[in-house]
PDB file with one MODEL, atoms N, CA, C and O in Angstrom:
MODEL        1
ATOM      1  N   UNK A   1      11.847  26.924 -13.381  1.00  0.00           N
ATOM      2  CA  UNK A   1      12.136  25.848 -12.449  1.00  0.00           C
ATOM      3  C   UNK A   1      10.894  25.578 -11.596  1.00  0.00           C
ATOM      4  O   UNK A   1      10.508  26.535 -10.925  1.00  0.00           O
ATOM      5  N   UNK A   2      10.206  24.439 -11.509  1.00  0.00           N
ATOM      6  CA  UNK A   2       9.255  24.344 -10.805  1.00  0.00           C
ATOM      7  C   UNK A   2       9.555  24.135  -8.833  1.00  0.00           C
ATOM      8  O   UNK A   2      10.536  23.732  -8.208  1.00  0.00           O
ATOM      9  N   UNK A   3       8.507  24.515  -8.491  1.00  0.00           N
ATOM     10  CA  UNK A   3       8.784  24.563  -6.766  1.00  0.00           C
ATOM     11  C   UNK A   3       9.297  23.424  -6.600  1.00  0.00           C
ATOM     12  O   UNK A   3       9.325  22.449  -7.350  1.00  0.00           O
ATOM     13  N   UNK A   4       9.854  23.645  -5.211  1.00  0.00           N
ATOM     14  CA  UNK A   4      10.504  22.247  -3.963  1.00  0.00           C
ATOM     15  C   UNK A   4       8.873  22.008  -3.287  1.00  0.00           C
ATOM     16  O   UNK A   4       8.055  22.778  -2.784  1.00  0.00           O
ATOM     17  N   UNK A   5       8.890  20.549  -3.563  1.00  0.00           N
ATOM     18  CA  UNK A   5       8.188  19.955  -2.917  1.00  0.00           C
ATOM     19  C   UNK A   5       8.623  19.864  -1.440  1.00  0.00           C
ATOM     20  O   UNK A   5       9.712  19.321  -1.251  1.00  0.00           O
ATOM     21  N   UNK A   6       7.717  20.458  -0.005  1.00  0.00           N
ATOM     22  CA  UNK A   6       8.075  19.895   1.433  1.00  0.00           C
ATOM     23  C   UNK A   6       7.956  18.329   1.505  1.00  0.00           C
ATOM     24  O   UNK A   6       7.043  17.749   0.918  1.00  0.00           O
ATOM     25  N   UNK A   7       8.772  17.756   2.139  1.00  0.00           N
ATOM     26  CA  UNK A   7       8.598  16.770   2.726  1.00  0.00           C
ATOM     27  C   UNK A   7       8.298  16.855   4.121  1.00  0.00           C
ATOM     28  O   UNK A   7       8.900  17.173   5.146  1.00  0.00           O
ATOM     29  N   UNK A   8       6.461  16.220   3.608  1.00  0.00           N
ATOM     30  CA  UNK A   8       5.753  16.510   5.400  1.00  0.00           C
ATOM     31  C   UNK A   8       5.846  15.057   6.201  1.00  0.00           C
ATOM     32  O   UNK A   8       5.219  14.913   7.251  1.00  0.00           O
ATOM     33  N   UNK A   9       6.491  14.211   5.765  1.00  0.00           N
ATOM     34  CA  UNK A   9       7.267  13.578   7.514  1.00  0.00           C
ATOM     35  C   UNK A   9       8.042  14.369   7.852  1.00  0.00           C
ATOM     36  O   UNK A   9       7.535  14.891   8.844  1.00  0.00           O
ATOM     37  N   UNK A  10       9.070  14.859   7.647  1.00  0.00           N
ATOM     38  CA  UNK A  10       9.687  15.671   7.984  1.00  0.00           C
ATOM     39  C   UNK A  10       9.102  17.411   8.888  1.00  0.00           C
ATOM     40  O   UNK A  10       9.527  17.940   9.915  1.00  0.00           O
ATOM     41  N   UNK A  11       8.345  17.706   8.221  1.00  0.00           N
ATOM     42  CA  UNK A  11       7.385  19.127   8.257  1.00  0.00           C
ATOM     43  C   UNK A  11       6.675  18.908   9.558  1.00  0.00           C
ATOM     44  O   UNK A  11       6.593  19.900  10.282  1.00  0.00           O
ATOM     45  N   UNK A  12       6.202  17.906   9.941  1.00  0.00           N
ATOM     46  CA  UNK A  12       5.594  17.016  11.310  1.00  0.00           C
ATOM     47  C   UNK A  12       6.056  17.241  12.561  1.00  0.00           C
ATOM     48  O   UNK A  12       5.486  17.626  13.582  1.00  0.00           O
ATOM     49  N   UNK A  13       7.682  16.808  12.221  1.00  0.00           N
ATOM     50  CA  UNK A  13       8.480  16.462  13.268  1.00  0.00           C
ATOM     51  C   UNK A  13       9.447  18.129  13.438  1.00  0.00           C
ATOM     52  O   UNK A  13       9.817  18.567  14.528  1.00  0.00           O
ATOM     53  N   UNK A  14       9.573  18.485  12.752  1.00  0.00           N
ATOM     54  CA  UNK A  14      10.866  19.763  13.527  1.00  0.00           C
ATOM     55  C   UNK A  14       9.939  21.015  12.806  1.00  0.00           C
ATOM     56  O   UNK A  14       9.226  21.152  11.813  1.00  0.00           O
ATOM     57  N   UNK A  15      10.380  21.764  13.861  1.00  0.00           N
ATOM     58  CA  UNK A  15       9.810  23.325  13.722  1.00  0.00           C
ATOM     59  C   UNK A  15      10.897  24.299  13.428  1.00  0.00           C
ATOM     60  O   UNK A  15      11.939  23.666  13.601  1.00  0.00           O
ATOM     61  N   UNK A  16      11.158  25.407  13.104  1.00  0.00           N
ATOM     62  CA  UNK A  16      11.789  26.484  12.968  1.00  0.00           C
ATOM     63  C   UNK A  16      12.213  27.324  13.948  1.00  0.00           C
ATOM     64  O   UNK A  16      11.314  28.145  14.126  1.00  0.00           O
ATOM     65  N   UNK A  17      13.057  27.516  14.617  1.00  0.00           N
ATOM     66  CA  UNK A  17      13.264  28.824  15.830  1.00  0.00           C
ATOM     67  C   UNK A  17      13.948  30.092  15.079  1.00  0.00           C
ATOM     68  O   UNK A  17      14.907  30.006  14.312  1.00  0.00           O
ATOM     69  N   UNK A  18      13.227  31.364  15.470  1.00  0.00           N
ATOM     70  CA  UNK A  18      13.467  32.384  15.146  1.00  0.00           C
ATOM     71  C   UNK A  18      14.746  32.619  14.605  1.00  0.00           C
ATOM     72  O   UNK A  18      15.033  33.405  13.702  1.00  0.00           O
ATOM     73  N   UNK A  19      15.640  31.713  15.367  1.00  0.00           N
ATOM     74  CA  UNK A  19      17.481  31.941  14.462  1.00  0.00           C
ATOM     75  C   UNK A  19      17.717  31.519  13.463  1.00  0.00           C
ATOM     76  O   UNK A  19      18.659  31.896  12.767  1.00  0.00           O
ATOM     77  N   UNK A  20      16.570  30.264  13.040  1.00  0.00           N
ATOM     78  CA  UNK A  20      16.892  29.157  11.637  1.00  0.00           C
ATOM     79  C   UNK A  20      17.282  28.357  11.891  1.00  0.00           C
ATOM     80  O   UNK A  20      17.881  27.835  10.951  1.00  0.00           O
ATOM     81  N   UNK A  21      17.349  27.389  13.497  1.00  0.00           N
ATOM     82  CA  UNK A  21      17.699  26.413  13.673  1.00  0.00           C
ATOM     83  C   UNK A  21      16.642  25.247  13.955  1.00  0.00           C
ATOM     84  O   UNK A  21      15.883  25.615  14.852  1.00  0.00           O
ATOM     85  N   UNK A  22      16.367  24.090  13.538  1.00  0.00           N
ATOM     86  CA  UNK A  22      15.523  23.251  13.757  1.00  0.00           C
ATOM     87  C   UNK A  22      15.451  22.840  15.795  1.00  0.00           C
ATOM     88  O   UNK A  22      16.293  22.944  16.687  1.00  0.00           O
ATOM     89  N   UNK A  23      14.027  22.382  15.769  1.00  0.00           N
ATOM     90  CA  UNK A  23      13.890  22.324  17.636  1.00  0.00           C
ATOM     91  C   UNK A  23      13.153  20.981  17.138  1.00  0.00           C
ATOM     92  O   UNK A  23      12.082  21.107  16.544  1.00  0.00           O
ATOM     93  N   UNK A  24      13.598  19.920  17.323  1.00  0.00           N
ATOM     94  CA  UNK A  24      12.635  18.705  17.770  1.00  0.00           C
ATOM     95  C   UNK A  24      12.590  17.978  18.930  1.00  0.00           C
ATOM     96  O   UNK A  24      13.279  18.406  19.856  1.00  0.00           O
ATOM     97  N   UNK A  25      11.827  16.794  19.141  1.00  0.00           N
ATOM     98  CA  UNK A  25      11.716  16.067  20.423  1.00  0.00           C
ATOM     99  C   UNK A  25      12.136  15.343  20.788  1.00  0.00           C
ATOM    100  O   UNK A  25      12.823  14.859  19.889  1.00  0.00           O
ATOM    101  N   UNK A  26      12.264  14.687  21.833  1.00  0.00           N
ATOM    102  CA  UNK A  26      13.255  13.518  21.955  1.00  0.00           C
ATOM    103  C   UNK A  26      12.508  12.131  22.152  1.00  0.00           C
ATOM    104  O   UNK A  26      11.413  12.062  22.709  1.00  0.00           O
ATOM    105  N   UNK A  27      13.208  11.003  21.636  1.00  0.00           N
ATOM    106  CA  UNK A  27      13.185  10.115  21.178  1.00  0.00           C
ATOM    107  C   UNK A  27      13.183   9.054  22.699  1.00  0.00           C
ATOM    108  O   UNK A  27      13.406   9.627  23.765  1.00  0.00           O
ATOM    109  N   UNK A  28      12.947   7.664  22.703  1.00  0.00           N
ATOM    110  CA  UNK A  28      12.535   7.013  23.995  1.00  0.00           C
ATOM    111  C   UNK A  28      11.712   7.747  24.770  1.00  0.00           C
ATOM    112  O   UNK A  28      12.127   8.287  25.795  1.00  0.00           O
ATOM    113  N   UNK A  29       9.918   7.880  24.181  1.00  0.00           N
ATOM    114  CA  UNK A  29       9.169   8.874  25.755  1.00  0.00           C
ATOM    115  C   UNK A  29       8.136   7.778  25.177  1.00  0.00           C
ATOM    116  O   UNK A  29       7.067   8.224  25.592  1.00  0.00           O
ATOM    117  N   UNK A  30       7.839   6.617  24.469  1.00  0.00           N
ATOM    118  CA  UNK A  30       6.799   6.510  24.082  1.00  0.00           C
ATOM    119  C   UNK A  30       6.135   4.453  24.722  1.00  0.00           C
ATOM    120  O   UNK A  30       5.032   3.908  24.774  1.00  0.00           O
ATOM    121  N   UNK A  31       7.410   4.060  25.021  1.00  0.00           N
ATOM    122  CA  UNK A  31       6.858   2.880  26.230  1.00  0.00           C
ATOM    123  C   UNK A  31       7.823   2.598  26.795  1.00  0.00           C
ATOM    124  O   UNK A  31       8.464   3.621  27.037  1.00  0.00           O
ATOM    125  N   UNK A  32       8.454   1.425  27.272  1.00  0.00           N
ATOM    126  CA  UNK A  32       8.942   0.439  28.437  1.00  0.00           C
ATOM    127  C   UNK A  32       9.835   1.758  29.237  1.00  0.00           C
ATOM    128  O   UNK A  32      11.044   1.935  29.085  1.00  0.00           O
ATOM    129  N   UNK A  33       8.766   2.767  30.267  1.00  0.00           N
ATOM    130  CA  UNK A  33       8.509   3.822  30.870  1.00  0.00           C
ATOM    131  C   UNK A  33       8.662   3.442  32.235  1.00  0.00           C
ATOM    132  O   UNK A  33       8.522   4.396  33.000  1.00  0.00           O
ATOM    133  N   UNK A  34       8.926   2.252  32.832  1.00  0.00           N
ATOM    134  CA  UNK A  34       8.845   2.012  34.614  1.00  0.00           C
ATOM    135  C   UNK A  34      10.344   2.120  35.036  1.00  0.00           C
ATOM    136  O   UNK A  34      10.705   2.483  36.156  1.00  0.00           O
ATOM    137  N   UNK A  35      11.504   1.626  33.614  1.00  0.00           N
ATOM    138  CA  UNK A  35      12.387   1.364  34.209  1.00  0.00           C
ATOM    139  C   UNK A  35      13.577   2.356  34.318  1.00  0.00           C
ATOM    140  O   UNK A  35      14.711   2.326  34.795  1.00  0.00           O
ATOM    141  N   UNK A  36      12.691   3.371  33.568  1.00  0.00           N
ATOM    142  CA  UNK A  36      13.073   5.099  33.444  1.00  0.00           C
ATOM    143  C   UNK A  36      12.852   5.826  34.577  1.00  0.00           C
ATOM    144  O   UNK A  36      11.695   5.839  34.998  1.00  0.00           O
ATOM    145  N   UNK A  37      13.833   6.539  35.270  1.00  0.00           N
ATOM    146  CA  UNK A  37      13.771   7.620  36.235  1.00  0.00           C
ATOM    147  C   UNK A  37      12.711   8.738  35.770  1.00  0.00           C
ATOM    148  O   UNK A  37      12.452   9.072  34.614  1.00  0.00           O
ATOM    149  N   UNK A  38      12.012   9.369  37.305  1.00  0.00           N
ATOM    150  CA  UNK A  38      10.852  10.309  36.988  1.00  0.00           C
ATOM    151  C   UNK A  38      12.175  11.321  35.931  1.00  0.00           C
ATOM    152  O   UNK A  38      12.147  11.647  34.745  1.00  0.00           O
ATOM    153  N   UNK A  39      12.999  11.516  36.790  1.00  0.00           N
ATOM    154  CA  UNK A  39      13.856  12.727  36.136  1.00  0.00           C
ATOM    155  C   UNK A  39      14.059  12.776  34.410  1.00  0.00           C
ATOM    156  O   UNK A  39      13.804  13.648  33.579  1.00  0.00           O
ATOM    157  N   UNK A  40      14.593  11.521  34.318  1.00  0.00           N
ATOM    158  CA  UNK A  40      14.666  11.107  32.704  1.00  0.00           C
ATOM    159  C   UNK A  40      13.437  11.574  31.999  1.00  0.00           C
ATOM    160  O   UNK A  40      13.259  12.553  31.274  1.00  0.00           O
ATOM    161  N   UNK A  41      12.801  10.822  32.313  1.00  0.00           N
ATOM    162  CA  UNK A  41      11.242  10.976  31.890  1.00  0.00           C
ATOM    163  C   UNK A  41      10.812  13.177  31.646  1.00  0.00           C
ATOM    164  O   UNK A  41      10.473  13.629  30.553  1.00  0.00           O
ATOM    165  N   UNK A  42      10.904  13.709  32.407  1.00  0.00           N
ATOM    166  CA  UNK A  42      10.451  14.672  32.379  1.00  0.00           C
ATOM    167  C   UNK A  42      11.611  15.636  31.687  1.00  0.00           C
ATOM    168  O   UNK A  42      11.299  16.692  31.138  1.00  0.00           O
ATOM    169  N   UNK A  43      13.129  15.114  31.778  1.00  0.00           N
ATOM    170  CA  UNK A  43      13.702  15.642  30.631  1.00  0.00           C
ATOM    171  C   UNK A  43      14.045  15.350  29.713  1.00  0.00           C
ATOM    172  O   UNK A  43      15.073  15.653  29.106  1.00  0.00           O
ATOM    173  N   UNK A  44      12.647  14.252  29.292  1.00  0.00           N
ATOM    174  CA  UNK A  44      12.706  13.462  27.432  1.00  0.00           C
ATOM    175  C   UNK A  44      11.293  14.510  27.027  1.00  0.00           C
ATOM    176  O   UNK A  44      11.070  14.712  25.833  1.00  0.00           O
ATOM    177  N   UNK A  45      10.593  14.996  27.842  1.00  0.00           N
ATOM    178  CA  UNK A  45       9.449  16.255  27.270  1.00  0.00           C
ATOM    179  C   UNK A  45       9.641  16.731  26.423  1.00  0.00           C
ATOM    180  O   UNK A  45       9.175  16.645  25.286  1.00  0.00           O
ATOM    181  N   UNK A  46      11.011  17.830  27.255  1.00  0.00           N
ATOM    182  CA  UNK A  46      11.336  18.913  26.807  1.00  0.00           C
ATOM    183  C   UNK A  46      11.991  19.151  25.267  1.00  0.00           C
ATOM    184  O   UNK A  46      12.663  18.139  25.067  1.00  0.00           O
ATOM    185  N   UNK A  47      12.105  20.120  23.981  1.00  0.00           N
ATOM    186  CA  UNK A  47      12.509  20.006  23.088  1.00  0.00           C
ATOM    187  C   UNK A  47      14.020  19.916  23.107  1.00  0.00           C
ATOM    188  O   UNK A  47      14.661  19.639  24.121  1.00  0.00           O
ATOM    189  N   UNK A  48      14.514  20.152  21.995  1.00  0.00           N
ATOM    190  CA  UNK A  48      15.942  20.370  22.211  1.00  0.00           C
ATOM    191  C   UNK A  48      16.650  20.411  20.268  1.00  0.00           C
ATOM    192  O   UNK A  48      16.125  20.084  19.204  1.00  0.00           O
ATOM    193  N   UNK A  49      17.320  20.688  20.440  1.00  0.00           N
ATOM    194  CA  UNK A  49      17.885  21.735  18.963  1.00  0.00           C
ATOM    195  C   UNK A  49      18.691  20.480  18.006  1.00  0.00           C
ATOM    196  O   UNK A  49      19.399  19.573  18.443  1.00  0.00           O
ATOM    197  N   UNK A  50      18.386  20.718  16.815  1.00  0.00           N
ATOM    198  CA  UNK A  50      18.909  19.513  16.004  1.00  0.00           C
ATOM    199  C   UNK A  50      20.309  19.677  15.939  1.00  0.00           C
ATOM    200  O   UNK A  50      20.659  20.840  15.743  1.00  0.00           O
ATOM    201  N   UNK A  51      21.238  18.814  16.051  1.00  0.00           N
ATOM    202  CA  UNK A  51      22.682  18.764  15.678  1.00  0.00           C
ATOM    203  C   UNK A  51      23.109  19.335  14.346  1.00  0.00           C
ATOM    204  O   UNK A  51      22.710  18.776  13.325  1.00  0.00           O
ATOM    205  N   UNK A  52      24.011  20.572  14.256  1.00  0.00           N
ATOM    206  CA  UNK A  52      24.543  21.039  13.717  1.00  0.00           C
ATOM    207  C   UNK A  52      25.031  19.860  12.034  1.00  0.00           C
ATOM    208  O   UNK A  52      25.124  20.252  10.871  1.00  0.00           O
ATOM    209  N   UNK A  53      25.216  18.598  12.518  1.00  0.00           N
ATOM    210  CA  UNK A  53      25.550  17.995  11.069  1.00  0.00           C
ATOM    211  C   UNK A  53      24.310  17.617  10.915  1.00  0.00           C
ATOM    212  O   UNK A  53      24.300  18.109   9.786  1.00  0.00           O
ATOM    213  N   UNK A  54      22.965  17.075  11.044  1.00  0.00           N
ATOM    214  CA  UNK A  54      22.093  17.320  10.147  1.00  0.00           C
ATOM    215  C   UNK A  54      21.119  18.734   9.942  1.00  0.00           C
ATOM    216  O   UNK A  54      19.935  18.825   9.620  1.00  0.00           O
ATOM    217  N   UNK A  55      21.771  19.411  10.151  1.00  0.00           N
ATOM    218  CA  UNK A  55      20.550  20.525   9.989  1.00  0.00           C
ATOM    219  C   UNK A  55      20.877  20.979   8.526  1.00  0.00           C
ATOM    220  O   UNK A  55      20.039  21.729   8.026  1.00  0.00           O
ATOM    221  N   UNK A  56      22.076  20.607   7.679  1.00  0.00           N
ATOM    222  CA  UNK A  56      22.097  20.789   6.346  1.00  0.00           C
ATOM    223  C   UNK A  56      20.614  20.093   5.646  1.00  0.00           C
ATOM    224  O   UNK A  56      19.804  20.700   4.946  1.00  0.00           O
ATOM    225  N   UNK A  57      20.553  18.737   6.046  1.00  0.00           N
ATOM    226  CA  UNK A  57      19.820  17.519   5.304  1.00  0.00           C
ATOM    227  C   UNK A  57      18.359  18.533   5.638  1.00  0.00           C
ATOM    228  O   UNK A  57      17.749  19.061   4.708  1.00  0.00           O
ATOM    229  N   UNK A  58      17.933  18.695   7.085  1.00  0.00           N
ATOM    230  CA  UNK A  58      16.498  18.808   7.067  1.00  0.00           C
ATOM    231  C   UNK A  58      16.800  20.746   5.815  1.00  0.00           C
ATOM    232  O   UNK A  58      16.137  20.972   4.803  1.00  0.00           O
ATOM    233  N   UNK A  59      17.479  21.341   6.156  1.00  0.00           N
ATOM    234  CA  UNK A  59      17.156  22.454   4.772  1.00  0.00           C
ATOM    235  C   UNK A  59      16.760  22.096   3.597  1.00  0.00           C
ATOM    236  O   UNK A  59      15.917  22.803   3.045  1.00  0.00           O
ATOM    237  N   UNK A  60      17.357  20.709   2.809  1.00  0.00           N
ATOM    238  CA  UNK A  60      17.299  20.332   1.892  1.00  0.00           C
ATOM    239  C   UNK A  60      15.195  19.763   1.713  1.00  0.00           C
ATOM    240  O   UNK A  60      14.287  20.088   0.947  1.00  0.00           O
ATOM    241  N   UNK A  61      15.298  19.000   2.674  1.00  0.00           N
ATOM    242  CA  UNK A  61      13.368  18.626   3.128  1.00  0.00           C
ATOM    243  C   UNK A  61      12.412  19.406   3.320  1.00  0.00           C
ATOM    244  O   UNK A  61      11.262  19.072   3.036  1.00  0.00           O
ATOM    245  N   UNK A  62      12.696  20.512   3.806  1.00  0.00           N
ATOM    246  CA  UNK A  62      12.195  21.798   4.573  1.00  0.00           C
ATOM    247  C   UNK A  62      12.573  22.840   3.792  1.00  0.00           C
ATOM    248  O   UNK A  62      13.679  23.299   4.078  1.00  0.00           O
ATOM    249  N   UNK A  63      11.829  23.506   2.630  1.00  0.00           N
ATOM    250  CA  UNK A  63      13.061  24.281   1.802  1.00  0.00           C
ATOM    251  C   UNK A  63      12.218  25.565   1.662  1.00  0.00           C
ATOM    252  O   UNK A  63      12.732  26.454   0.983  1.00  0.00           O
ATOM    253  N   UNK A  64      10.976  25.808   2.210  1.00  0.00           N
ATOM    254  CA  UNK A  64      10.352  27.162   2.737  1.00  0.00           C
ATOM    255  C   UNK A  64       9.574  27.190   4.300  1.00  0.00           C
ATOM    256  O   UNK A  64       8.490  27.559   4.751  1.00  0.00           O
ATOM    257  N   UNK A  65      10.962  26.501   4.865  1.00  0.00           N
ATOM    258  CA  UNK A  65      10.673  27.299   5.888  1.00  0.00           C
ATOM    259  C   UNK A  65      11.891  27.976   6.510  1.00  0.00           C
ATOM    260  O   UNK A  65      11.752  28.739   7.466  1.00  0.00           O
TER     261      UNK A  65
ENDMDL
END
C-alpha cells in the first residue's frame, strides 16, 4: 500500500496537542478591526481546540501526525 499523502493546507493551519487533539486559530483577526472590542480582539489571538465533529475529517488530512 503506498503512503498517505499530508495535506499541507491543512498541515499549516492546526497543530497536534500532546492528547491528539487538533489546536487552531481563530477566524475574524485579519481586518474591519475598529468596530471590534479591544477584548474581542485579544481573545481572537488566543488558540483554541477543534470541535469534536471535525476532528474525524482533519485525521483523515493529517494522517502522521
Amino acid at each position: 500500500m503506498p503512503k498517505m499523502k499530508t495535506h499541507k493546507g491543512a498541515a499549516k493551519r492546526f497543530k497536534v496537542t500532546g492528547s491528539g487533539k487538533f489546536k487552531r486559530a481563530h477566524a475574524f483577526k485579519s481586518h474591519i478591526l475598529e468596530k471590534k472590542s479591544p477584548k474581542r480582539k485579544r481573545n481572537l489571538r488566543k488558540t483554541t481546540v477543534v470541535n469534536k465533529v471535525d476532528q474525524q475529517r482533519l485525521v483523515r488530512l493529517l494522517p502522521y501526525s
